[in-house]
Backbone as JSON, one array per atom type, in Angstrom:
{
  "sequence": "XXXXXXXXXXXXXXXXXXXXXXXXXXXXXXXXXXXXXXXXXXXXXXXXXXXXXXXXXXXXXXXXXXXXXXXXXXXXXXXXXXXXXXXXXXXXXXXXXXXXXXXXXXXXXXXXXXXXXXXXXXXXXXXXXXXXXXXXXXXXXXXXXXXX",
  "N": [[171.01, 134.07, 157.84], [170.19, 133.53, 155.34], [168.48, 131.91, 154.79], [166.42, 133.45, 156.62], [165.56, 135.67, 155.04], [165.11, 134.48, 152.77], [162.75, 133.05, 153.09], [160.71, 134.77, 154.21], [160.87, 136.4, 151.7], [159.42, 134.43, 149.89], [157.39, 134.21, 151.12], [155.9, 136.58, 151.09], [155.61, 137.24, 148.71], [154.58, 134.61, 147.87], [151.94, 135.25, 149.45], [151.57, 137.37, 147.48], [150.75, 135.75, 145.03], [148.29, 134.62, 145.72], [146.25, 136.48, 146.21], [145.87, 137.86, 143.88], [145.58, 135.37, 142.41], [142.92, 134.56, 143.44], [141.3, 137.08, 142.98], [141.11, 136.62, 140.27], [140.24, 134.44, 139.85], [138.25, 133.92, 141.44], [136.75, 136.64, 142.74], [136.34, 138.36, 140.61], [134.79, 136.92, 138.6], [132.49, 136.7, 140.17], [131.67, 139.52, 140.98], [131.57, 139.56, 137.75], [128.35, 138.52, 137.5], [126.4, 139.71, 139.45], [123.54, 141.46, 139.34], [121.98, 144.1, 137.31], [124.36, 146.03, 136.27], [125.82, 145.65, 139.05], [128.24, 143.94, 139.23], [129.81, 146.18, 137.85], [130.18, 148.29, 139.48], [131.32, 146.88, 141.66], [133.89, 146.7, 140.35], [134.43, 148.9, 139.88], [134.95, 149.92, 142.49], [136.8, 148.41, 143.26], [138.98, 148.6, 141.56], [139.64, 151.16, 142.77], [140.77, 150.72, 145.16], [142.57, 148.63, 145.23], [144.08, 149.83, 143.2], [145.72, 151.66, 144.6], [147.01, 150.42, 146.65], [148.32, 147.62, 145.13], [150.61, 148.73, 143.43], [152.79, 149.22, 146.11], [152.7, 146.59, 147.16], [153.66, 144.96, 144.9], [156.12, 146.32, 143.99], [157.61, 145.69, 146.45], [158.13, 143.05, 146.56], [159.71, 142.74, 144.29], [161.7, 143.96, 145.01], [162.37, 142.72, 146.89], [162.97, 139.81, 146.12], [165.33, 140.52, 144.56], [166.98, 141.13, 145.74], [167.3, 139.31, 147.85], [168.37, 137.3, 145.71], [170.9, 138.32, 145.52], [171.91, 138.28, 147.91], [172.08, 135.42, 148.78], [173.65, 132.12, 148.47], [175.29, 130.14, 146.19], [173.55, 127.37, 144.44], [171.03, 127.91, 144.0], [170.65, 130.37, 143.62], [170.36, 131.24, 141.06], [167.9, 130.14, 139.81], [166.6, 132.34, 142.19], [166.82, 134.72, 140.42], [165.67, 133.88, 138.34], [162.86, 134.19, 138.94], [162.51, 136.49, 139.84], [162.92, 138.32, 138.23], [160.73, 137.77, 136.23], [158.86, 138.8, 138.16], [159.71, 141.01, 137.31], [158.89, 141.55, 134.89], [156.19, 141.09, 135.03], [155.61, 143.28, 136.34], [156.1, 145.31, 134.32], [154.1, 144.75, 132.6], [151.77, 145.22, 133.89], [152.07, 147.71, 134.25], [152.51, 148.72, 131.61], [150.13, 147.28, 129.72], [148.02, 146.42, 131.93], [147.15, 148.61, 133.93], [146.79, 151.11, 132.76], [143.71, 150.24, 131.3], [142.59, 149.94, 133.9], [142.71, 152.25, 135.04], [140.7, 153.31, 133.63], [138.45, 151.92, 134.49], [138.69, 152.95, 137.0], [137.52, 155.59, 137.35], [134.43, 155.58, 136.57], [131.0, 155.43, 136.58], [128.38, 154.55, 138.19], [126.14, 155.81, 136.4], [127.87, 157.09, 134.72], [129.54, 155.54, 132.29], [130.95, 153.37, 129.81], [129.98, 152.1, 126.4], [130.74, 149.77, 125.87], [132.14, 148.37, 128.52], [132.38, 145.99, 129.61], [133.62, 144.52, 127.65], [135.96, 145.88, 128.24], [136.68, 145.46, 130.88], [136.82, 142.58, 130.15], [138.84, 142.28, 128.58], [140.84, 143.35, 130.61], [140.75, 141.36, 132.41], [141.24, 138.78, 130.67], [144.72, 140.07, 130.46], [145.43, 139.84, 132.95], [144.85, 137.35, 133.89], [146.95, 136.46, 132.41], [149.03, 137.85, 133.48], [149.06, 136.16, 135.83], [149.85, 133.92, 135.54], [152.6, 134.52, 135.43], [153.24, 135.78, 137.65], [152.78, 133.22, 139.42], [154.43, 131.29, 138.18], [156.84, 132.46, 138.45], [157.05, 132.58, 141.51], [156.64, 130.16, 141.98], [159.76, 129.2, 141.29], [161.39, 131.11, 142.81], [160.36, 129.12, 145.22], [161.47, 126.85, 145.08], [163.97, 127.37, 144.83], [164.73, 128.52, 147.57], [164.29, 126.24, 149.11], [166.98, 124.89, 148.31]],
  "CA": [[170.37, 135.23, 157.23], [169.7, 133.77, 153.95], [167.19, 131.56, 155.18], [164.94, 134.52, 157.04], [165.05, 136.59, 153.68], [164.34, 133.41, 151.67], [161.12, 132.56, 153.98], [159.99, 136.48, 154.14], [160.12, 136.67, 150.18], [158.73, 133.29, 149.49], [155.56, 133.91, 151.56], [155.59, 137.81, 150.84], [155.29, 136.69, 147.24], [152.82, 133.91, 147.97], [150.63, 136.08, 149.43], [150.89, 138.61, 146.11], [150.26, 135.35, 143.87], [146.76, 134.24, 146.17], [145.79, 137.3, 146.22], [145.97, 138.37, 142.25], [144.83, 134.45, 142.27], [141.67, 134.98, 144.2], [140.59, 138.32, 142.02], [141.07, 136.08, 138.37], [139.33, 133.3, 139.6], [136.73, 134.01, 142.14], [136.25, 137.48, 142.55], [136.05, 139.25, 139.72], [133.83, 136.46, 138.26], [131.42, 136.6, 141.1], [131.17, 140.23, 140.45], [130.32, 139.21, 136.93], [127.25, 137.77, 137.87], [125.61, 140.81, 140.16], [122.28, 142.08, 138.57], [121.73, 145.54, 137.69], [126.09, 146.44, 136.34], [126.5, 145.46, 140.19], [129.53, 144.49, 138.97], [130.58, 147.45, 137.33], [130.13, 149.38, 140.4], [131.85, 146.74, 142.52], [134.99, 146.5, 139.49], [135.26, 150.69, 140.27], [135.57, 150.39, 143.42], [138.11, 147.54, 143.55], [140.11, 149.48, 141.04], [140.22, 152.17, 142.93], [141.33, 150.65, 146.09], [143.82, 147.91, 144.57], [144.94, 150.69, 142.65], [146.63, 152.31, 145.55], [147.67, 149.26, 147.49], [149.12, 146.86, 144.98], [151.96, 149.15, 143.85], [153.76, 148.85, 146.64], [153.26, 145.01, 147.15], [154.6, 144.31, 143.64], [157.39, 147.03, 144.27], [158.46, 145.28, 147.64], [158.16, 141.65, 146.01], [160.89, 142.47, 143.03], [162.76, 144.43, 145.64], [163.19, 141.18, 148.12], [163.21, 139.32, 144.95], [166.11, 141.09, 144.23], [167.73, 141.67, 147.4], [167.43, 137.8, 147.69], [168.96, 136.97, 144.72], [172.16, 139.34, 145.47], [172.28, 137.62, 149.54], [172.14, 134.23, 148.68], [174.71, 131.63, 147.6], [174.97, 128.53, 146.1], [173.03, 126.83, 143.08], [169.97, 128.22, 144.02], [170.44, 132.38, 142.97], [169.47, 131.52, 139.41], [166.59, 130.45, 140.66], [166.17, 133.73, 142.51], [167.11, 135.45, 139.47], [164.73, 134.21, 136.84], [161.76, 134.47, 139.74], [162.73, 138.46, 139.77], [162.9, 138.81, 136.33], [159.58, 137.38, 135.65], [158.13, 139.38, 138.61], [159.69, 142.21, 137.01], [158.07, 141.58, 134.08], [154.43, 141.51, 135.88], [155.19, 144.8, 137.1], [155.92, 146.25, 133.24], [152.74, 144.08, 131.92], [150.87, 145.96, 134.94], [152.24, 149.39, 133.32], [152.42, 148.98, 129.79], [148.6, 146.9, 129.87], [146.78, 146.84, 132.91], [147.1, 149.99, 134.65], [145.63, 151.89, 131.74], [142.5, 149.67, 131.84], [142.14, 150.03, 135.64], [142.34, 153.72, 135.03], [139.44, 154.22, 132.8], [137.72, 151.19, 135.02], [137.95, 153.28, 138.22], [136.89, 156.87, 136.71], [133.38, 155.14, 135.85], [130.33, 155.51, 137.69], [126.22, 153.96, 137.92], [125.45, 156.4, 135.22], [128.28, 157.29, 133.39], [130.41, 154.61, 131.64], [131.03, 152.87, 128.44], [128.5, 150.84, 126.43], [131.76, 148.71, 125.75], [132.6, 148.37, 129.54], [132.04, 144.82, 129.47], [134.76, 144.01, 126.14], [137.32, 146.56, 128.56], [136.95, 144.66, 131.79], [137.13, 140.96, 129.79], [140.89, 142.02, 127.85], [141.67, 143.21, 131.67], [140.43, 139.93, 132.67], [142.79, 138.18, 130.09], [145.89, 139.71, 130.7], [145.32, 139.76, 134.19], [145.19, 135.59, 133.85], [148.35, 135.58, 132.09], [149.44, 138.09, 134.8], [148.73, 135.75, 137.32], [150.37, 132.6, 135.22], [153.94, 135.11, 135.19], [154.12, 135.7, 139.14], [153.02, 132.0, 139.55], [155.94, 130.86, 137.7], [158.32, 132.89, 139.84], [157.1, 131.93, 143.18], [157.81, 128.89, 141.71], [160.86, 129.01, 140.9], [161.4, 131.46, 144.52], [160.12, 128.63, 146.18], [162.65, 126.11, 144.42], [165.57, 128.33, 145.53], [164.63, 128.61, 148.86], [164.41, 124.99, 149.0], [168.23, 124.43, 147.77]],
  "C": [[169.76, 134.86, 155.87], [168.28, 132.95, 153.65], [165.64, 132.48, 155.63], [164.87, 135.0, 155.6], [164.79, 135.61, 152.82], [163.48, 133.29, 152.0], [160.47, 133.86, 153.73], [159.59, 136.37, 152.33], [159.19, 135.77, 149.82], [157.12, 133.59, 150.21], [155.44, 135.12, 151.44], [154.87, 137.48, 149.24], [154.27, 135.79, 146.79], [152.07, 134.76, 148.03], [149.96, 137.08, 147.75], [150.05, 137.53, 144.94], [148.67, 134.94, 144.47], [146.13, 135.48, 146.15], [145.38, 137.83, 144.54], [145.19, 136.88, 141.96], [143.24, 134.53, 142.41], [140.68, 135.87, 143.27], [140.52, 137.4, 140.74], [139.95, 134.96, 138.7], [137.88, 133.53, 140.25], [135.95, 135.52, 142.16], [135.63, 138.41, 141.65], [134.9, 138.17, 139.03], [132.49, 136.31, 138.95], [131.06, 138.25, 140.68], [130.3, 140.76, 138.85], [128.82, 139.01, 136.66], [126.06, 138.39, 138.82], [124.82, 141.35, 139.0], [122.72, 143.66, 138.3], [123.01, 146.13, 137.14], [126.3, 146.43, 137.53], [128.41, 145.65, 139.96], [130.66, 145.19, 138.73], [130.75, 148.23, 138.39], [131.59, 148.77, 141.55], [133.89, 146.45, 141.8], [135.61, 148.16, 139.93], [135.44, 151.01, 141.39], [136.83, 149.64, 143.87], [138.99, 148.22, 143.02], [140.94, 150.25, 141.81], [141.1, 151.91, 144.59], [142.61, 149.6, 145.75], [144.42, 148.56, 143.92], [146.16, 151.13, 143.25], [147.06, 151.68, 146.01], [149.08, 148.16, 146.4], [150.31, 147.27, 144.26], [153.05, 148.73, 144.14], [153.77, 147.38, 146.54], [153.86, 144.77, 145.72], [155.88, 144.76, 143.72], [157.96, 146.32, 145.48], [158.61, 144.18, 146.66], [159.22, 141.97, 144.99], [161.86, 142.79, 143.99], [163.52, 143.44, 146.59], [163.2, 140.62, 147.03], [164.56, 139.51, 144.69], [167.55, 141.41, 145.14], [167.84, 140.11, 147.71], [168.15, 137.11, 146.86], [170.86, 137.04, 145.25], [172.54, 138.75, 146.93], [172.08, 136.34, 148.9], [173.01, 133.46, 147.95], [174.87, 130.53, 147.4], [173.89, 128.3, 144.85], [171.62, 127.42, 143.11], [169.75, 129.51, 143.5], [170.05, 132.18, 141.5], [167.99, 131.47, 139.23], [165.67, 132.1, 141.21], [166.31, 134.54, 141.2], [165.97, 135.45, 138.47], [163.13, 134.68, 137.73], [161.72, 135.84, 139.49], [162.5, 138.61, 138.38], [161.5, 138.34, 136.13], [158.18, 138.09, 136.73], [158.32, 140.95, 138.08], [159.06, 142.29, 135.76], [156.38, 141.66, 134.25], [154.53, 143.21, 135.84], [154.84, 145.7, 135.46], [155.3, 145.65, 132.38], [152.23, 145.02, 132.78], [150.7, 147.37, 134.35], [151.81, 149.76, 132.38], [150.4, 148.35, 129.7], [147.63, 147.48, 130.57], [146.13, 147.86, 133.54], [146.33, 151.2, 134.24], [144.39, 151.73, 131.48], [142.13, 150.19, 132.86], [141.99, 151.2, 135.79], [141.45, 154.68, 134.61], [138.48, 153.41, 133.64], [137.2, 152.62, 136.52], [137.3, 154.47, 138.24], [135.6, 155.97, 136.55], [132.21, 155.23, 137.02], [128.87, 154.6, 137.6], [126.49, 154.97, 136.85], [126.15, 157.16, 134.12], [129.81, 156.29, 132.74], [130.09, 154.01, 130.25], [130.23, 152.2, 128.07], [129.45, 149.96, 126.36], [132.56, 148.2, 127.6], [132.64, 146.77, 129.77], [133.09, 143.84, 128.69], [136.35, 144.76, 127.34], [137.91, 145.78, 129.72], [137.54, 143.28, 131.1], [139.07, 141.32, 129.22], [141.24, 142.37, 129.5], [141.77, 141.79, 132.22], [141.66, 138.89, 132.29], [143.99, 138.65, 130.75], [146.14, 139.82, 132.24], [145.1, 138.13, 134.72], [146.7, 135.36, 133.18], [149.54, 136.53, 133.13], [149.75, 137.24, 136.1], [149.71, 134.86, 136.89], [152.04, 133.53, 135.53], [154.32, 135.01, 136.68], [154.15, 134.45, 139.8], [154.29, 131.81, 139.23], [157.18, 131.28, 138.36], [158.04, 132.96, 141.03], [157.42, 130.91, 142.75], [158.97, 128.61, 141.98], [161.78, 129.5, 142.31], [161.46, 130.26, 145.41], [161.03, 127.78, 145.96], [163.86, 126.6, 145.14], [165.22, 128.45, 146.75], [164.36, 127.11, 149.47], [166.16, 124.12, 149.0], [169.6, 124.81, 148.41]]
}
């Protein structure tokens, strides 16, 4: 048993870090680069659909995180432990930071948004790279412990 719930989190958790990967590196900079605030249009609608979705995946990911930690035995649960803790810290960077961004991002439309929209996306940008470097680090460390 401690193997299936080590494999399930470890690649549940991958997936959340390629995915949050994907948006810092490629996507959101490709939407950069659309003529016209393309971007801006295609930043309010990502908002508004990653809004609703990633939630839960971060909420499952601490919860097997967590639930992993507490089933598993042997030198490896510290491992599980600091992984959780550092995904639980994503989640209350996501809160306390991002979320508030993403909330004035997805309210925004073609013709009515900020002249600063540009300065609001780039700080999401940032901590949404050191976002990414935090759940890295605890798949890491996930993947380590599920290894041991």
């Amino acid at each position: 048993m401690d193997t299936l719930i080590s494999v399930v989190t470890v690649v549940i958790v991958g997936i959340l870090v390629g995915a949050e990967f994907a948006v810092a590196v490629f996507v959101n900079p490709i939407f950069d680069r659309l003529p016209h605030n393309g971007g801006l249009a295609a930043r309010t609608d990502g908002a508004r659909l990653l809004g609703r979705v990633m939630p839960f995946w971060y909420i499952a990911s601490v919860v097997l995180a967590v639930v992993t930690a507490l089933a598993v035995a042997g030198s490896g649960r510290w491992f599980w432990v600091a992984g959780a803790g550092l995904l639980l810290v994503s989640v209350l960077m996501s809160v306390t930071l991002l979320v508030p961004i993403n909330n004035r991002v997805r309210r925004w439309s073609g013709s009515d948004f900020p002249a600063d929209w540009r300065e609001q996306v780039g700080r999401w940008d940032r901590l949404h790279f050191v976002r990414v470097a935090v759940i890295t680090a605890g798949f890491v460390l996930m993947a380590i412990a599920a290894t041991r």
